[in-house]
ROKOL-652487 format. One line per field, with one value per residue: x, y negated, z negated of N, C-alpha, C in turn; residue number from 1. Coordinates in steps of 0.2 Angstrom, whole numbers. Each point is the difference from the previous one (the first is absolute). Example, Ala and Ser with C-alpha at 12.3 -4.5 7.8 and 13.67 -1.06 7.14 Angstrom:
# ROKOL-652487
n.east: c(66,-2) .
n.north: c(28,-5) .
n.up: c(-39,4) .
ca.east: c(-4,4) .
ca.north: c(-6,-6) .
ca.up: c(0,-1) .
c.east: c(4,-4) .
c.north: c(-6,-5) .
c.up: c(0,-3) .
seq: c(1,2) .
//
This chain:
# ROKOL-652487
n.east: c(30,3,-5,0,4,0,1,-7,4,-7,4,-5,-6,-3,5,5,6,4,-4,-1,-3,4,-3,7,-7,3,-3,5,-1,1,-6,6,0,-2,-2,1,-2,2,-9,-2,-2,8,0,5,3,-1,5,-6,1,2,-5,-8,4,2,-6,2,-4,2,-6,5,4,4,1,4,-4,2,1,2,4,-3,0,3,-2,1,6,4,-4,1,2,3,0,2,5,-1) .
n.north: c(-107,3,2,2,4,4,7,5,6,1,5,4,5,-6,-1,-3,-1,5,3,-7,0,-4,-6,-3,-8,-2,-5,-3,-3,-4,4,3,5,3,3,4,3,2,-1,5,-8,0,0,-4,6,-5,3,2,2,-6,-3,6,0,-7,4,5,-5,6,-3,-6,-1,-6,-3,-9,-4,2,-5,5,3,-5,-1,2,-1,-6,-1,3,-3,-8,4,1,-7,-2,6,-3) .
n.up: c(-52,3,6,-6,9,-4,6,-3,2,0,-5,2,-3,3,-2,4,-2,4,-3,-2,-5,-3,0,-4,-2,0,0,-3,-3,1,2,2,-3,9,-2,7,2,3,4,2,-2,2,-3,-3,-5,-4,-2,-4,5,4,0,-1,5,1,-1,5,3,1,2,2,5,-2,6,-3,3,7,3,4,-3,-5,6,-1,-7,1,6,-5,-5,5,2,-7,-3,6,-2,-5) .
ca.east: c(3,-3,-3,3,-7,2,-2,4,-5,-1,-2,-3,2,-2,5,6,4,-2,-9,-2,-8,-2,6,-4,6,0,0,3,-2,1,-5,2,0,-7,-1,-8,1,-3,-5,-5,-5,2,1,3,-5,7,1,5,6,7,3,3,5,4,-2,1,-3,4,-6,3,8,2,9,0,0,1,-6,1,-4,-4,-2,0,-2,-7,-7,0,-4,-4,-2,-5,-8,-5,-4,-7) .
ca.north: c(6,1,9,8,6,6,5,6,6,5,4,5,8,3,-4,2,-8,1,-2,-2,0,-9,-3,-6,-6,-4,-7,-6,-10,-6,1,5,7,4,7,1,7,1,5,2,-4,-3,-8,-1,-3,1,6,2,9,-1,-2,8,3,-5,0,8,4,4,3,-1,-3,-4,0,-3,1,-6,-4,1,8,-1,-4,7,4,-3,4,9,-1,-1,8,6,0,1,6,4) .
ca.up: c(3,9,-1,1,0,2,1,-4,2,-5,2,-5,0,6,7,2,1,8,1,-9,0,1,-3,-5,0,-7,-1,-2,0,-4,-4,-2,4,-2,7,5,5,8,0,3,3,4,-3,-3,-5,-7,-5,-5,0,-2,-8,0,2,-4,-7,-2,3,3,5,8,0,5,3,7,8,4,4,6,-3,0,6,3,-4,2,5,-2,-3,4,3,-2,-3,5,2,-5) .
c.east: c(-4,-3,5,-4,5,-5,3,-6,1,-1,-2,0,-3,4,6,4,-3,-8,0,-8,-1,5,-4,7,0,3,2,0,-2,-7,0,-1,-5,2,-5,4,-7,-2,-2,-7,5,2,4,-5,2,-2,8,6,7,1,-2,5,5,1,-1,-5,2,-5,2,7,-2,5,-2,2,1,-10,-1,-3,-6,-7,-1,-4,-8,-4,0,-7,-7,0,-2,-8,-3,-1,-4,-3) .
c.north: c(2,5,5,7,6,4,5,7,6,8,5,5,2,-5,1,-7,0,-5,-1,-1,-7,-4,-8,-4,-3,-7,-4,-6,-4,2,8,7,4,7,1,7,-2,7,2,-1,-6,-7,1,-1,2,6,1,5,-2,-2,5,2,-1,1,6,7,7,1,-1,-2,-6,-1,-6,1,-8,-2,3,9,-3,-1,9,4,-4,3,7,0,-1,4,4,-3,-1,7,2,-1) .
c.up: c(6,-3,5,-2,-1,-1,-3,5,-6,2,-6,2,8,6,-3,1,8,1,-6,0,2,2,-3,2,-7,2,-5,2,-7,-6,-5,6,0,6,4,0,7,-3,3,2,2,-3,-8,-6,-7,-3,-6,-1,-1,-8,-3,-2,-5,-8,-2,2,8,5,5,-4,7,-1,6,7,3,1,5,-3,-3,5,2,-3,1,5,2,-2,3,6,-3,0,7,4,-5,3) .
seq: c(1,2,3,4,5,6,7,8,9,10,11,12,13,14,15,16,17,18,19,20,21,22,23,24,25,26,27,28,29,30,31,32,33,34,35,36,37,38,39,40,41,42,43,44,45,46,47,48,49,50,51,52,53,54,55,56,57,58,59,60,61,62,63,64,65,66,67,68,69,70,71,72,73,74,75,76,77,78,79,80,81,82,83,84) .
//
């Protein structure tokens, strides 16, 4: 099986579909499936929320997204953490 990526962005009681909190990929391949959301120390790094989510938890909603809103929500990100 080839790798496959989608992106999903999340949103919670402090954003907006407009401005989502995050956003996560989720990775498929031949070794099975895993999730990262992009942080705030800038680097992709696995988390639990989608499947969260997936599993009933109402803290955030996802909804996917292109590769390209995703890119967007990256260096949304990467701005903010470099004006702190």
């Amino acid at each position: 099986m080839p790798t496959k990526i989608t992106y999903f962005a999340f949103v919670n009681e402090l954003s907006s579909k407009e401005r989502p909190g995050g956003v996560v990929r989720r990775t498929e391949n031949d070794e099975g499936e895993f999730d990262e959301a992009f942080t705030r120390n800038l680097v992709w790094e696995r988390t639990p929320l989608l499947y969260s989510f997936e599993r009933g938890n109402g803290d955030s909603v996802f909804y996917e997204i292109t590769e390209d809103e995703a890119n967007q929500i990256v260096e949304r990100i990467r701005i903010a953490a470099a004006g702190e």
